[in-house]
PDB file as gemmi writes it, atoms N, CA and C in Angstrom:
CRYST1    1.000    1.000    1.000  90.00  90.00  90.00 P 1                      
ATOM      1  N   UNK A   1      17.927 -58.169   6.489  1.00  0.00           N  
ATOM      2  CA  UNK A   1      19.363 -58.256   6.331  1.00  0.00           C  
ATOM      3  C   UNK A   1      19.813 -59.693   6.474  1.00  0.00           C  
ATOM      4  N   UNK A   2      21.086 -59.713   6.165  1.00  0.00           N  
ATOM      5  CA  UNK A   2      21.638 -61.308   6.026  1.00  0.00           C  
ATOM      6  C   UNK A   2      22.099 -61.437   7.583  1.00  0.00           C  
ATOM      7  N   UNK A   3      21.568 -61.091   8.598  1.00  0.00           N  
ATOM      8  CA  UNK A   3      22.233 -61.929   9.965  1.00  0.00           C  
ATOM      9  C   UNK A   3      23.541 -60.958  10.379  1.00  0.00           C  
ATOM     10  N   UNK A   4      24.243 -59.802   9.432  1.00  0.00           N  
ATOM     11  CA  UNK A   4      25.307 -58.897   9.929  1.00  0.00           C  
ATOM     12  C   UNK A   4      24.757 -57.749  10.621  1.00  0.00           C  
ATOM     13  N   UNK A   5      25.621 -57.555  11.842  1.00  0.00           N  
ATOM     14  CA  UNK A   5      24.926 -56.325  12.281  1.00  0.00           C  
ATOM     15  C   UNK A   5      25.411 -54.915  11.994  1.00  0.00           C  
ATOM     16  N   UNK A   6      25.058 -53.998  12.338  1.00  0.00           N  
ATOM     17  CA  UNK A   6      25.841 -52.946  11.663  1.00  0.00           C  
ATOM     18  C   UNK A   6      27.033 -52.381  12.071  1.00  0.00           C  
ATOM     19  N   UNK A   7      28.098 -52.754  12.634  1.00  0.00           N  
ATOM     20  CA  UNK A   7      28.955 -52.547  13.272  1.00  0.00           C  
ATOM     21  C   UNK A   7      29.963 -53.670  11.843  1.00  0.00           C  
ATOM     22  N   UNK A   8      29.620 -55.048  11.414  1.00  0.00           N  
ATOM     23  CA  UNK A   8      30.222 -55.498  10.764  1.00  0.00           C  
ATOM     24  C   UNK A   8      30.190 -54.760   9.254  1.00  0.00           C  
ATOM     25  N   UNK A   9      28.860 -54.485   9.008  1.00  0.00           N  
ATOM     26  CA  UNK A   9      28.605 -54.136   7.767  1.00  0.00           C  
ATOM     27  C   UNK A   9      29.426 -52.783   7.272  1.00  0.00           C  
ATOM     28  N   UNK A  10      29.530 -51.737   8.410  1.00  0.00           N  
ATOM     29  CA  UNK A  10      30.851 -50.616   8.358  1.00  0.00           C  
ATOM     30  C   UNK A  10      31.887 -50.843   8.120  1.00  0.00           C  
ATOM     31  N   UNK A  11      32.488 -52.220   8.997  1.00  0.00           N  
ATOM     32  CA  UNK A  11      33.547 -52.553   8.372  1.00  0.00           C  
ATOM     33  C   UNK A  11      33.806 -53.363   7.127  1.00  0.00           C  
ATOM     34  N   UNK A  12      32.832 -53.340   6.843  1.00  0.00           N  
ATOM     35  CA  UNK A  12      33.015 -54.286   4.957  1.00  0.00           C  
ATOM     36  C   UNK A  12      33.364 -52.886   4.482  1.00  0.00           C  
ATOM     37  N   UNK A  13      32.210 -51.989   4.547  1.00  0.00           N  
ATOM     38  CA  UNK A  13      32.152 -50.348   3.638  1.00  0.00           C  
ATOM     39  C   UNK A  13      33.399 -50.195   4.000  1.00  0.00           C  
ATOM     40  N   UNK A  14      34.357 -50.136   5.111  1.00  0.00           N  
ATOM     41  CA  UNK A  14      35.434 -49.296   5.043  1.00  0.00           C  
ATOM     42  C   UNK A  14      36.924 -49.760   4.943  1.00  0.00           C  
ATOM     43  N   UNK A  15      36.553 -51.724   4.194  1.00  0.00           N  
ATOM     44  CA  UNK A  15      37.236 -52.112   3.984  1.00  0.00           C  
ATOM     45  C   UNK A  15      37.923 -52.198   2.126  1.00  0.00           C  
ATOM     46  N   UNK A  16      36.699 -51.835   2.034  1.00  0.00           N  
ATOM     47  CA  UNK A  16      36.207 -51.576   0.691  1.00  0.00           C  
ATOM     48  C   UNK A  16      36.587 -50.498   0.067  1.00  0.00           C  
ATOM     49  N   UNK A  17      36.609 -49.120   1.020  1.00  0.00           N  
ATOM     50  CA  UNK A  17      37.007 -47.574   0.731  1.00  0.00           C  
ATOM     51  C   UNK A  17      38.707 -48.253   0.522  1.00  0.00           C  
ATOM     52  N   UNK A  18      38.822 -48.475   1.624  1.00  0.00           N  
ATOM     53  CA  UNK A  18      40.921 -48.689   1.934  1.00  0.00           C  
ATOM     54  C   UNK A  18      40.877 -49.458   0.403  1.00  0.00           C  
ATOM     55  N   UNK A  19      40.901 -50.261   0.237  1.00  0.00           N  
ATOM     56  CA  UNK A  19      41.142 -50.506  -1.313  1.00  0.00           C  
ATOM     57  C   UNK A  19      40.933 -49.998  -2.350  1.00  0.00           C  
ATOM     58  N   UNK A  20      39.902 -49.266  -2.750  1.00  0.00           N  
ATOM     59  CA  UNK A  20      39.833 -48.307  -3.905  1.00  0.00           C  
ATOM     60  C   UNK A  20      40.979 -47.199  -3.415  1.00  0.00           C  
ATOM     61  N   UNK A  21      40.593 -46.446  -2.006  1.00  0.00           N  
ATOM     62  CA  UNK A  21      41.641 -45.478  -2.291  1.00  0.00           C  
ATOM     63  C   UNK A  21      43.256 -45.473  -2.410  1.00  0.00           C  
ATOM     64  N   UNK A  22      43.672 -46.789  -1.305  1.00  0.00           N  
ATOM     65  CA  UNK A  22      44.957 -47.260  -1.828  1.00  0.00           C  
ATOM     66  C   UNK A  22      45.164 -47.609  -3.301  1.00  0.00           C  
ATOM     67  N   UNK A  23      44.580 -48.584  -4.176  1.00  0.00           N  
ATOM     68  CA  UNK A  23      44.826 -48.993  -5.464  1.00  0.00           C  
ATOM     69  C   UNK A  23      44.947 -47.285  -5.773  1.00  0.00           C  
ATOM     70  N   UNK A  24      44.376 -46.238  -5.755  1.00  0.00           N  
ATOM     71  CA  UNK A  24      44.050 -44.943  -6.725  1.00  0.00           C  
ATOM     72  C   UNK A  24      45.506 -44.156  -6.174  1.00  0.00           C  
ATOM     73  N   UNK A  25      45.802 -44.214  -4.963  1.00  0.00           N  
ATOM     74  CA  UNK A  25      47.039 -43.832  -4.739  1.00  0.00           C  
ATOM     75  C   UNK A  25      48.341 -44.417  -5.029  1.00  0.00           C  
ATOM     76  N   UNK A  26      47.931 -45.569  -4.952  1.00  0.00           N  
ATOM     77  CA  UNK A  26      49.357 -46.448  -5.327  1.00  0.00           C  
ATOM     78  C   UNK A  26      49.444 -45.864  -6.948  1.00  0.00           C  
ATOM     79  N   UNK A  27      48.671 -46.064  -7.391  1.00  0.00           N  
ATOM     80  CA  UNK A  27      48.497 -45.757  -9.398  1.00  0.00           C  
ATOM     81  C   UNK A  27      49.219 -44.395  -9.307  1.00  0.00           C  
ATOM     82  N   UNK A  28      48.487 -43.616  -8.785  1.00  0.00           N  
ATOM     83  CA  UNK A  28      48.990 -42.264  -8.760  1.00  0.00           C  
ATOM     84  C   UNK A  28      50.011 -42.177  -8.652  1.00  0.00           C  
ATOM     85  N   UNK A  29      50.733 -42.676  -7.856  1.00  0.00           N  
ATOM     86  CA  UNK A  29      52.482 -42.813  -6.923  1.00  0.00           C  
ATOM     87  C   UNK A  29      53.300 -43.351  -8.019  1.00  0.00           C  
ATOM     88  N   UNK A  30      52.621 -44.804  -8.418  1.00  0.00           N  
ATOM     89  CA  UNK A  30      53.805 -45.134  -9.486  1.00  0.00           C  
ATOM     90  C   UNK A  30      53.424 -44.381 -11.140  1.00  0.00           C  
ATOM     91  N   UNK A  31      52.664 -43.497 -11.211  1.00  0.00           N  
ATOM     92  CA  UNK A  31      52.745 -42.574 -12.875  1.00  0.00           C  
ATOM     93  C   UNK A  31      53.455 -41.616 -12.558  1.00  0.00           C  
ATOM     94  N   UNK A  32      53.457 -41.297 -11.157  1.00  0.00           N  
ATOM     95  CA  UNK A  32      54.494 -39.786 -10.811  1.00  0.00           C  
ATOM     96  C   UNK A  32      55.998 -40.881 -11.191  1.00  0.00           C  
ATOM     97  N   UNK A  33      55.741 -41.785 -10.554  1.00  0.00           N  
ATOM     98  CA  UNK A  33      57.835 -42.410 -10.564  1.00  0.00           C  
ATOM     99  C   UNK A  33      58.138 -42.862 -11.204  1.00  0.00           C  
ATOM    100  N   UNK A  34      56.966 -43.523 -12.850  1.00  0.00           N  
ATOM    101  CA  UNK A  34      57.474 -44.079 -13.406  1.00  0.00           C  
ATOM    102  C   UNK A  34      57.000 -43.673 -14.656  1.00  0.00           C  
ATOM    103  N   UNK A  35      56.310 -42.753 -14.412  1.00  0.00           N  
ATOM    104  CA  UNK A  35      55.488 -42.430 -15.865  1.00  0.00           C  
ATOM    105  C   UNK A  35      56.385 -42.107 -16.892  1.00  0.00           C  
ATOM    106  N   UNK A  36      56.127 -42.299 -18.076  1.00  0.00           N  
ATOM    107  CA  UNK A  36      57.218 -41.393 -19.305  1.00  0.00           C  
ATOM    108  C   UNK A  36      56.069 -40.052 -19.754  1.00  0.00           C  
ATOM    109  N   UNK A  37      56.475 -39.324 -19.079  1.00  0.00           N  
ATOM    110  CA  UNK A  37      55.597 -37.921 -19.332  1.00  0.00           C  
ATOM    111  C   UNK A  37      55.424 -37.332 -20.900  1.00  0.00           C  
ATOM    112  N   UNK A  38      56.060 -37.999 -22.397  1.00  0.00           N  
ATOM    113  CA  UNK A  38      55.861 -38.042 -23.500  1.00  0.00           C  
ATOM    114  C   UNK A  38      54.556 -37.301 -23.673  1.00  0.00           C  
ATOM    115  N   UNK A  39      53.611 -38.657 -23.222  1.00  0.00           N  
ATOM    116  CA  UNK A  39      51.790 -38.572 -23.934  1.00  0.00           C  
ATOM    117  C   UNK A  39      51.380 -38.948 -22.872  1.00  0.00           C  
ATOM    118  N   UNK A  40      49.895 -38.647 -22.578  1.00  0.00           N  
ATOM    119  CA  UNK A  40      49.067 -38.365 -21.226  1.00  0.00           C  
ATOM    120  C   UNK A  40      49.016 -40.655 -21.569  1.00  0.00           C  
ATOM    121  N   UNK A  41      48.765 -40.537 -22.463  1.00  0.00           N  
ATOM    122  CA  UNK A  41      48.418 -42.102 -23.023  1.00  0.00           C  
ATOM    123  C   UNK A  41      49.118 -42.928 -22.212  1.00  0.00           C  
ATOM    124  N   UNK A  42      50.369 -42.478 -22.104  1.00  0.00           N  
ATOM    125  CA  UNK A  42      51.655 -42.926 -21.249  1.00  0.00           C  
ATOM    126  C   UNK A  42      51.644 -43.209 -19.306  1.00  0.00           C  
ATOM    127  N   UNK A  43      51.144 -42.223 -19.219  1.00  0.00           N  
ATOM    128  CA  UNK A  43      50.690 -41.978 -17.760  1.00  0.00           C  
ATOM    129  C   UNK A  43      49.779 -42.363 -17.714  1.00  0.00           C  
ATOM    130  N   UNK A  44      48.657 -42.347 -18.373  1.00  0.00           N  
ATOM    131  CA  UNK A  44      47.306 -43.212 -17.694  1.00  0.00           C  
ATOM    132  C   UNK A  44      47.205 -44.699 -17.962  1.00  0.00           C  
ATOM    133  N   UNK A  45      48.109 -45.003 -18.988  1.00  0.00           N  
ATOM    134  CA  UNK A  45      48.659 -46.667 -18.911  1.00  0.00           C  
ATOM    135  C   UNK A  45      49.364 -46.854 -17.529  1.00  0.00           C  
ATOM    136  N   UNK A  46      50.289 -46.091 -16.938  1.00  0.00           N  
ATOM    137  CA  UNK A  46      51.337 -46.788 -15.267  1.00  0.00           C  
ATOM    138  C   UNK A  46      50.133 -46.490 -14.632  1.00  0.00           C  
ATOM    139  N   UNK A  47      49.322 -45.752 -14.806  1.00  0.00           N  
ATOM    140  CA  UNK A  47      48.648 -45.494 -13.777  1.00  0.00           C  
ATOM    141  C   UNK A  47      47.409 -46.734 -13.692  1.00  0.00           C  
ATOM    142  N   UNK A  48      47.012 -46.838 -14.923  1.00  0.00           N  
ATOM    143  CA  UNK A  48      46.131 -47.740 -14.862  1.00  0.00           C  
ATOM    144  C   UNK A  48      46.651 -49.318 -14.314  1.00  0.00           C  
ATOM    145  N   UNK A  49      47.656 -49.335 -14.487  1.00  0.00           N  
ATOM    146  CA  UNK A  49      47.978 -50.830 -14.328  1.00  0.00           C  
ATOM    147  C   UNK A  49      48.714 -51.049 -12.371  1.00  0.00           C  
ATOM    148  N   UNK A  50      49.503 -49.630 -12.706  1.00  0.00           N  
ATOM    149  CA  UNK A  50      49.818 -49.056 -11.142  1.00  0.00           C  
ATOM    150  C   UNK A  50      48.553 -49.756  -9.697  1.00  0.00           C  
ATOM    151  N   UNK A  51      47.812 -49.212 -10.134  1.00  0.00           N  
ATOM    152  CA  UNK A  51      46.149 -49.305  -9.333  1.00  0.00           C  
ATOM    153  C   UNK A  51      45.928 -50.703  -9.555  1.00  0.00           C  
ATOM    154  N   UNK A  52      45.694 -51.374 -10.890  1.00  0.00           N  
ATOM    155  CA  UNK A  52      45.014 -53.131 -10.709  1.00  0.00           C  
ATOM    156  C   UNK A  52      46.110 -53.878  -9.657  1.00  0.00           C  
ATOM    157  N   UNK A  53      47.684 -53.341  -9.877  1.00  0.00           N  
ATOM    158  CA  UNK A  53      48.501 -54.425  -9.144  1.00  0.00           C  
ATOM    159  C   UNK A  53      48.458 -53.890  -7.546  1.00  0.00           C  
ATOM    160  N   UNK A  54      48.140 -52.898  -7.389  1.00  0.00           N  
ATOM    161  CA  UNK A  54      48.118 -52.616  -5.857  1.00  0.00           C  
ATOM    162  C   UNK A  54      46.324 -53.547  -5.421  1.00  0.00           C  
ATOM    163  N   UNK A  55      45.782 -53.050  -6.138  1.00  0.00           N  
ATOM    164  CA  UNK A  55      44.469 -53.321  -5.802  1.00  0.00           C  
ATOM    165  C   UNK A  55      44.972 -55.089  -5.346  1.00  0.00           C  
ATOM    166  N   UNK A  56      45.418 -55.629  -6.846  1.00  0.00           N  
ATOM    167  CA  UNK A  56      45.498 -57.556  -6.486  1.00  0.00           C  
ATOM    168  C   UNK A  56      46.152 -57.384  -5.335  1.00  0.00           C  
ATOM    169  N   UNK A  57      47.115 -56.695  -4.989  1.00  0.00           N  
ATOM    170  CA  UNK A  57      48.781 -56.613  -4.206  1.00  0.00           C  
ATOM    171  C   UNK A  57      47.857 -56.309  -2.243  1.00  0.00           C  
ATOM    172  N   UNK A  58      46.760 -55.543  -2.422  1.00  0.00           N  
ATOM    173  CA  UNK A  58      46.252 -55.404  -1.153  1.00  0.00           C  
ATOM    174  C   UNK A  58      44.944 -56.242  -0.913  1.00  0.00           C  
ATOM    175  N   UNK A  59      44.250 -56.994  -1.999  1.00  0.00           N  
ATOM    176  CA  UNK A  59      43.017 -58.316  -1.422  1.00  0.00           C  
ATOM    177  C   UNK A  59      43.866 -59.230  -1.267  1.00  0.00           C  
ATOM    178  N   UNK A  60      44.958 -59.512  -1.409  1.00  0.00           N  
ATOM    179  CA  UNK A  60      45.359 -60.497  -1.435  1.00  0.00           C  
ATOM    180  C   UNK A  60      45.892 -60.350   0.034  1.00  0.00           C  
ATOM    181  N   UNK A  61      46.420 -59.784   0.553  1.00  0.00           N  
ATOM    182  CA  UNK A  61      46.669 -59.382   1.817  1.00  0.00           C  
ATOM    183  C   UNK A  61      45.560 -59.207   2.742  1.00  0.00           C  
ATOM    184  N   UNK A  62      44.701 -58.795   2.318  1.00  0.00           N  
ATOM    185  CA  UNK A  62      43.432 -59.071   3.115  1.00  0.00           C  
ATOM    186  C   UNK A  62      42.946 -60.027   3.204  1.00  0.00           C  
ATOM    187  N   UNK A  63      42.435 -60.889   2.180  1.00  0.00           N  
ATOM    188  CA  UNK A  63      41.674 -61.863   2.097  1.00  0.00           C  
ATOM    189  C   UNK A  63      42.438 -63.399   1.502  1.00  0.00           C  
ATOM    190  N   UNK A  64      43.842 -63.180   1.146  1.00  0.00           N  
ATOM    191  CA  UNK A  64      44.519 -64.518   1.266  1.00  0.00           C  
ATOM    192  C   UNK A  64      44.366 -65.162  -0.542  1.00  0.00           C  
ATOM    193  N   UNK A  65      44.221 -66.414  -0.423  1.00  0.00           N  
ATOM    194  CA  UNK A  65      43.661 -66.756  -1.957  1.00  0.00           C  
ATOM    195  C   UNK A  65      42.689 -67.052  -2.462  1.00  0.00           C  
TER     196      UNK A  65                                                      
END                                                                             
């Protein structure tokens, strides 16, 4: 191993979870509030973009610039 012990290395893994699952909830949150329910095309565009800006919106908060 690189010198981390496993107590750090959990917290990478579960720093790592909090961001995928926030970005997947945030996405989720803003296609429910903002979606135009028209075409699924529609919703998985807010959703998709929903998720990249939370995702930037929470490393950046973690880890700065």
């Amino acid at each position: 191993m690189s010198g981390k012990t496993a107590v750090e290395f959990i917290e990478e893994w579960q720093t790592g979870a909090f961001l995928i699952i926030g970005s997947v909830v945030a996405g989720a949150f803003s296609a429910v509030a903002l979606g135009p329910y028209e075409t699924l095309a529609g919703v998985l565009f807010v959703f998709f973009f929903g998720a990249a800006f939370a995702f930037l919106g929470f490393s950046y908060l973690l880890y700065g610039r």
